[in-house]
N, CA and C atoms as a LAMMPS dump frame, in Angstrom:
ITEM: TIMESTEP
0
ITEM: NUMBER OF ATOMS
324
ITEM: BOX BOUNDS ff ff ff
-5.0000000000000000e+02 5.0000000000000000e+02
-5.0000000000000000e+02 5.0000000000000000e+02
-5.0000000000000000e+02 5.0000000000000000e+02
ITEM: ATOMS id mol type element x y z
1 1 1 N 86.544 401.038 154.638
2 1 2 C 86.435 400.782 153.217
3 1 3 C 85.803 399.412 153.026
4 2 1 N 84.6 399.316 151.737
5 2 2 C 84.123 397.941 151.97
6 2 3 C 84.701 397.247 150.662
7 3 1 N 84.52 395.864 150.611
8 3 2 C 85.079 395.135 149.707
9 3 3 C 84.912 395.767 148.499
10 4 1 N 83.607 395.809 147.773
11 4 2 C 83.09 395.82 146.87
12 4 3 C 84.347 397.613 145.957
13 5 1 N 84.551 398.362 147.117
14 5 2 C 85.136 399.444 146.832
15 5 3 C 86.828 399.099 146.628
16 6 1 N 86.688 398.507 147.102
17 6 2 C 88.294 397.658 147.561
18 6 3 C 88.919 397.276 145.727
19 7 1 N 87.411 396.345 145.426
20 7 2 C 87.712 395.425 144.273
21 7 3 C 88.193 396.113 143.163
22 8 1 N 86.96 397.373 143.183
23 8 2 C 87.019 398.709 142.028
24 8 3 C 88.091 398.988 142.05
25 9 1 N 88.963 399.482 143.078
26 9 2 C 90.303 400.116 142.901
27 9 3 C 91.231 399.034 142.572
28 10 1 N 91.396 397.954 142.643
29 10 2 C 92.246 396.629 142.361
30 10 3 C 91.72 396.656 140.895
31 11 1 N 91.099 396.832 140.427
32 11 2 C 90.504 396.423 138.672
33 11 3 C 91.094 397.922 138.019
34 12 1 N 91.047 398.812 138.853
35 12 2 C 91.49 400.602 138.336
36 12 3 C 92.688 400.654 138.175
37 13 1 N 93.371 399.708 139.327
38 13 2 C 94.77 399.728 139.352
39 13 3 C 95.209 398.538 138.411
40 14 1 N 94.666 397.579 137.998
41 14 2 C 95.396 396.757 137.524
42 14 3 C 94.866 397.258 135.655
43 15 1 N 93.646 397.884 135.637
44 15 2 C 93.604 398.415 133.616
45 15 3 C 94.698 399.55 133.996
46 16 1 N 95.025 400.513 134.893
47 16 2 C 96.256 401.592 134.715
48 16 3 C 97.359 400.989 133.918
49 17 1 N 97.823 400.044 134.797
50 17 2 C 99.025 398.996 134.817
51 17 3 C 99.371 398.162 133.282
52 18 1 N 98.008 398.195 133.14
53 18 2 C 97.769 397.146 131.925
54 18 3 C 98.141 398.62 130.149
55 19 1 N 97.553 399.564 130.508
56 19 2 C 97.612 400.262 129.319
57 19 3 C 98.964 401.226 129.105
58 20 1 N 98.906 401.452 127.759
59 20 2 C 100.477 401.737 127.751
60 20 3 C 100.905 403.376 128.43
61 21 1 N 102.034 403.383 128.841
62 21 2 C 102.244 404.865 129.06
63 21 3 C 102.476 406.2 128.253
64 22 1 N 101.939 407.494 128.454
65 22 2 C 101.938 408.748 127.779
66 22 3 C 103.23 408.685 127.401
67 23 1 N 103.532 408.958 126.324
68 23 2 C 104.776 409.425 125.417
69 23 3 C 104.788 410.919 125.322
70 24 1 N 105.532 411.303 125.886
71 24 2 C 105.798 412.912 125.279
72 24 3 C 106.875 413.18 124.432
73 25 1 N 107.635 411.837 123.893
74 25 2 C 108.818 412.172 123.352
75 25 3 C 108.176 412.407 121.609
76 26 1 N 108.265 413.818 121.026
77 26 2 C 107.425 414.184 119.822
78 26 3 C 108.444 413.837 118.564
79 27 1 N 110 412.988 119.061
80 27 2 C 110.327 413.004 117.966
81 27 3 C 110.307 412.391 117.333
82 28 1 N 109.767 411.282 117.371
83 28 2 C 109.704 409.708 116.396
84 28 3 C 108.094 410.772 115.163
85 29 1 N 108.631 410.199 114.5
86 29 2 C 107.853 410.293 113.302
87 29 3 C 106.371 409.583 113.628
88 30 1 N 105.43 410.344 112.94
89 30 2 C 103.978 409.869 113.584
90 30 3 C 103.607 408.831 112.771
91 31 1 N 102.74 407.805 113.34
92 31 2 C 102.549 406.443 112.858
93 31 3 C 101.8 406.294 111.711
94 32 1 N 100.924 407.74 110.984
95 32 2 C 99.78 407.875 109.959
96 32 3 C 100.872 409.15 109.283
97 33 1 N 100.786 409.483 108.211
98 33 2 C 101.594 410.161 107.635
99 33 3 C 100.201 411.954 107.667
100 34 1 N 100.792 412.538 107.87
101 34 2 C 99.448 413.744 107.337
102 34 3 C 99.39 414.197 106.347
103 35 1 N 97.795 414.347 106.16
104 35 2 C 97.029 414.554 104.918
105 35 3 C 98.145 415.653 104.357
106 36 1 N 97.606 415.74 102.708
107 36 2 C 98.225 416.52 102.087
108 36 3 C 96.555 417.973 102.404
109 37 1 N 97.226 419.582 101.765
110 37 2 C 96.365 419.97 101.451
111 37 3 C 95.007 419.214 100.669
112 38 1 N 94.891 418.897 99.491
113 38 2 C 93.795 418.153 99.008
114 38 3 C 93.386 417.298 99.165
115 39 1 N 93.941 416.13 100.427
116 39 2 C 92.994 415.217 101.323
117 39 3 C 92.358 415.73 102.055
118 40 1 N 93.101 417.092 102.926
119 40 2 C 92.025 417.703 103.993
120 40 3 C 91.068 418.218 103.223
121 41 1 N 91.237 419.393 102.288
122 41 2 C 90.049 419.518 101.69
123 41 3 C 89.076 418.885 101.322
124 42 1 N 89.455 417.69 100.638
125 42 2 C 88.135 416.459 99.972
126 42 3 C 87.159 416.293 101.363
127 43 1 N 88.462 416.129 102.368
128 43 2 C 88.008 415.683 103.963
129 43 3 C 86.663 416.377 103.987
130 44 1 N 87.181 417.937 104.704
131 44 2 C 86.09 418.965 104.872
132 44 3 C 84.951 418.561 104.197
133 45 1 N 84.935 418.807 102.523
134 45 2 C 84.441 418.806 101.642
135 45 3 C 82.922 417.529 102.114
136 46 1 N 83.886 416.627 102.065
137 46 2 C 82.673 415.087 102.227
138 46 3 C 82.085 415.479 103.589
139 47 1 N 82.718 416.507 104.523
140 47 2 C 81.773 415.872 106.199
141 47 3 C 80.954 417.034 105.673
142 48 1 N 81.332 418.135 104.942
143 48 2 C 79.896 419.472 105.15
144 48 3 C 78.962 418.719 104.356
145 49 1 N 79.22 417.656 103.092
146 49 2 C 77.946 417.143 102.209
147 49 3 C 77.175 416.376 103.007
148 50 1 N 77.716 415.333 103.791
149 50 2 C 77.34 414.501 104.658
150 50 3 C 75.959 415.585 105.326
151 51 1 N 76.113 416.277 106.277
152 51 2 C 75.716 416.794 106.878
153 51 3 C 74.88 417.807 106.067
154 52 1 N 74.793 418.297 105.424
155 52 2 C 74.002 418.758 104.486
156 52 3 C 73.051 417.871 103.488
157 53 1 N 73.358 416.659 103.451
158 53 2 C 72.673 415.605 102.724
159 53 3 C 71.462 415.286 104.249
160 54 1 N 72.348 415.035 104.984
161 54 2 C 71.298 414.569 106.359
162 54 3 C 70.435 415.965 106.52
163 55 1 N 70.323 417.027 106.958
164 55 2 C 69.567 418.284 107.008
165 55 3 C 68.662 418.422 106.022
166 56 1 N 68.998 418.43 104.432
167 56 2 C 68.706 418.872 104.058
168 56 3 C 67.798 417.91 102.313
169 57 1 N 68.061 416.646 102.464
170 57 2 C 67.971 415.496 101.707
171 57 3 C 65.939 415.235 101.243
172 58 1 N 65.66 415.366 102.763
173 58 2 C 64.24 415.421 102.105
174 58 3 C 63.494 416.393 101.862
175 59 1 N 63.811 418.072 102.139
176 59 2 C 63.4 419.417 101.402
177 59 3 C 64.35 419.103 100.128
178 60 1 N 65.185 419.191 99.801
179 60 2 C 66.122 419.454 98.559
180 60 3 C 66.212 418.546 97.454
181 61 1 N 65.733 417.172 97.625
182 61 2 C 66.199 416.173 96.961
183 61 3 C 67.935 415.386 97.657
184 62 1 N 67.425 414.242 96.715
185 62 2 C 68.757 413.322 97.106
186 62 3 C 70.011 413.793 96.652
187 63 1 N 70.307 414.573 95.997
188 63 2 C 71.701 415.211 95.2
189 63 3 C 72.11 416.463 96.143
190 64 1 N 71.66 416.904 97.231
191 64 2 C 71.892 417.866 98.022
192 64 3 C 73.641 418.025 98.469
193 65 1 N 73.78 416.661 98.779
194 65 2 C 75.062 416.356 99.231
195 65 3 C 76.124 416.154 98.251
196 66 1 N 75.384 415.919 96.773
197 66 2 C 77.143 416.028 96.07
198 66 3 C 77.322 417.351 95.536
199 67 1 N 76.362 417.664 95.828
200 67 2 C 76.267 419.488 94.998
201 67 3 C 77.005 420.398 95.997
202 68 1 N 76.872 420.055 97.34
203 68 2 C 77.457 420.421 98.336
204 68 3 C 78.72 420.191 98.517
205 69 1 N 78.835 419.161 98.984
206 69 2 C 80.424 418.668 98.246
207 69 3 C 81.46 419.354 97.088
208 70 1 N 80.737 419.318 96.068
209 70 2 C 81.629 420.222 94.857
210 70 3 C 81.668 421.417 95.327
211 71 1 N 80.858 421.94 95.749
212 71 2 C 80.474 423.822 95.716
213 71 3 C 81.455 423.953 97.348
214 72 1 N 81.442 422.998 98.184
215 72 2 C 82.326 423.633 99.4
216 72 3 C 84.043 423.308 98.602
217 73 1 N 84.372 422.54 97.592
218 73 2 C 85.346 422.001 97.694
219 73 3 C 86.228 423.405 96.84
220 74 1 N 84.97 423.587 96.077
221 74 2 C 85.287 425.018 95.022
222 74 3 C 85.832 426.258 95.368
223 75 1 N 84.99 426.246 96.73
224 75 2 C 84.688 427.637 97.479
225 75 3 C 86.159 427.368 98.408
226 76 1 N 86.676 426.501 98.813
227 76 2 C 87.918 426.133 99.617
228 76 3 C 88.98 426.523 98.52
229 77 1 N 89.038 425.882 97.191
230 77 2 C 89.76 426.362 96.473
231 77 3 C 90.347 427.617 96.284
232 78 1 N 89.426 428.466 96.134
233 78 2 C 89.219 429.736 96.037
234 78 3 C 89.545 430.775 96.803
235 79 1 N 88.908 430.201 98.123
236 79 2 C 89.831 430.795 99.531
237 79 3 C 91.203 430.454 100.048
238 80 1 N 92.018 429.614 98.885
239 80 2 C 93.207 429.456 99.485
240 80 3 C 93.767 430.238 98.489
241 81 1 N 92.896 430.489 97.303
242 81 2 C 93.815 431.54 96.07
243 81 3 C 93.837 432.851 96.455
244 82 1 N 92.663 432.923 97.145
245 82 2 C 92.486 434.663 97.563
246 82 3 C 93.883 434.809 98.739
247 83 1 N 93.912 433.978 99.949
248 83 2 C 94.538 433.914 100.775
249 83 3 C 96.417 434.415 100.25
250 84 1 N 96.409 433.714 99.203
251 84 2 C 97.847 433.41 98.74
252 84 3 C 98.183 435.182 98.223
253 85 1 N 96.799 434.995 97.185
254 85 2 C 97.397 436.416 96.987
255 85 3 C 97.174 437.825 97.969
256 86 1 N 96.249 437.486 98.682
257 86 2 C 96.317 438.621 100.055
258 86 3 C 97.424 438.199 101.102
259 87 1 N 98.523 437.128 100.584
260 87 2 C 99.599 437.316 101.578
261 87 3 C 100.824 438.053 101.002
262 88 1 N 100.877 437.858 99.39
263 88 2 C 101.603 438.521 98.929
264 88 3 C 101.417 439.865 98.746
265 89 1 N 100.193 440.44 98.783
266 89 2 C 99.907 441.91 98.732
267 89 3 C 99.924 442.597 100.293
268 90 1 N 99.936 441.988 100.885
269 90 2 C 100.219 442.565 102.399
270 90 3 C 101.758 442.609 102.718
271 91 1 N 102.572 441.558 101.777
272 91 2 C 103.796 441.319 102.037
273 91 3 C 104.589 442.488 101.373
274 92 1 N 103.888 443.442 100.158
275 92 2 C 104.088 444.064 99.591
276 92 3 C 104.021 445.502 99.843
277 93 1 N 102.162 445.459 100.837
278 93 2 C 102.438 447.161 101.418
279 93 3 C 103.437 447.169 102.907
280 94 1 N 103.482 445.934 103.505
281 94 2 C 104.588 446.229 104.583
282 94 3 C 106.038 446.273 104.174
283 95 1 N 106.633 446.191 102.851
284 95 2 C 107.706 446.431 102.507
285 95 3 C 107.393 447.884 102.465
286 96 1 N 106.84 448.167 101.361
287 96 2 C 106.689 449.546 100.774
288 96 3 C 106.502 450.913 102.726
289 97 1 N 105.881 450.256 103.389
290 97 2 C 105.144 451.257 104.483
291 97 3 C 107.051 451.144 105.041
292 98 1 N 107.828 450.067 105.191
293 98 2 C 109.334 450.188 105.773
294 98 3 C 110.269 450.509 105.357
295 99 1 N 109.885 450.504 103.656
296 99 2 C 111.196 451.689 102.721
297 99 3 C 110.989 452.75 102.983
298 100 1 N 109.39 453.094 102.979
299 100 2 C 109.592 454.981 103.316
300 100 3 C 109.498 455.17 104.33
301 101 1 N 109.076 454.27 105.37
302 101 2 C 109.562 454.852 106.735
303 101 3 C 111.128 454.784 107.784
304 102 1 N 111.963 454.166 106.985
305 102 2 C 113.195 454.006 107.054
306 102 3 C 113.905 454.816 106.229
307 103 1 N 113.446 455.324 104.732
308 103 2 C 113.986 456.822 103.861
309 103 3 C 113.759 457.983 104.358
310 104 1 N 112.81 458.13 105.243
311 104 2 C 112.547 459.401 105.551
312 104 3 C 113.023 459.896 106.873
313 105 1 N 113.603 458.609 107.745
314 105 2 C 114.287 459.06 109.023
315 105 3 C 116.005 459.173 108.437
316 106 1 N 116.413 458.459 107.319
317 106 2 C 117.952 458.981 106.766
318 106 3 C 117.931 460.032 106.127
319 107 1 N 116.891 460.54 105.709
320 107 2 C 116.737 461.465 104.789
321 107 3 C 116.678 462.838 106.091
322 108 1 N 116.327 462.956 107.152
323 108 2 C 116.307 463.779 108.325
324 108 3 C 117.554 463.787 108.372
């Protein structure tokens, strides 16, 4: 082994040493609180304009990105209303599909 390799592992071993250790203990409360629904959304919202402003800024004009912005933030809206109510209507034919398929084996 030559010095120079020697040194590397003495500098590897001593930043290991130096940085803090993995925590796996998940129960302490996390140090940033998490977003609500409508921060993540705005979130989303601003990185697709971003990125749609950059793509698309000098075919489209400069307003590409807030138009984008509103219209993804809309369209998120929307898909969490559809969502809500396609959970309650699914929640509704799997009742209905387990009353009559539970009436009709007492009813035998």
């Amino acid at each position: 082994m030559n010095e120079s390799s020697a040194t590397n592992f003495d500098e590897l071993y001593s930043r290991i040493k130096a940085e803090r250790p993995i925590s796996l203990d998940f129960s302490q409360e996390p140090k940033k609180p998490e977003p609500t629904l409508d921060e993540a959304r705005d979130d989303l919202a601003k990185s697709v304009s971003e990125i749609a402003h950059a793509l698309f800024a000098k075919r489209f004009g400069p307003l590409v990105g807030s138009v984008t912005q509103t219209t993804v933030n809309a369209v998120l809206k929307d898909l969490e209303k559809s969502a809500y109510r396609l959970k309650g209507d699914v929640t509704l034919v799997t009742e209905e599909f387990l009353d009559r398929a539970l009436n009709k084996k007492r009813k035998k």
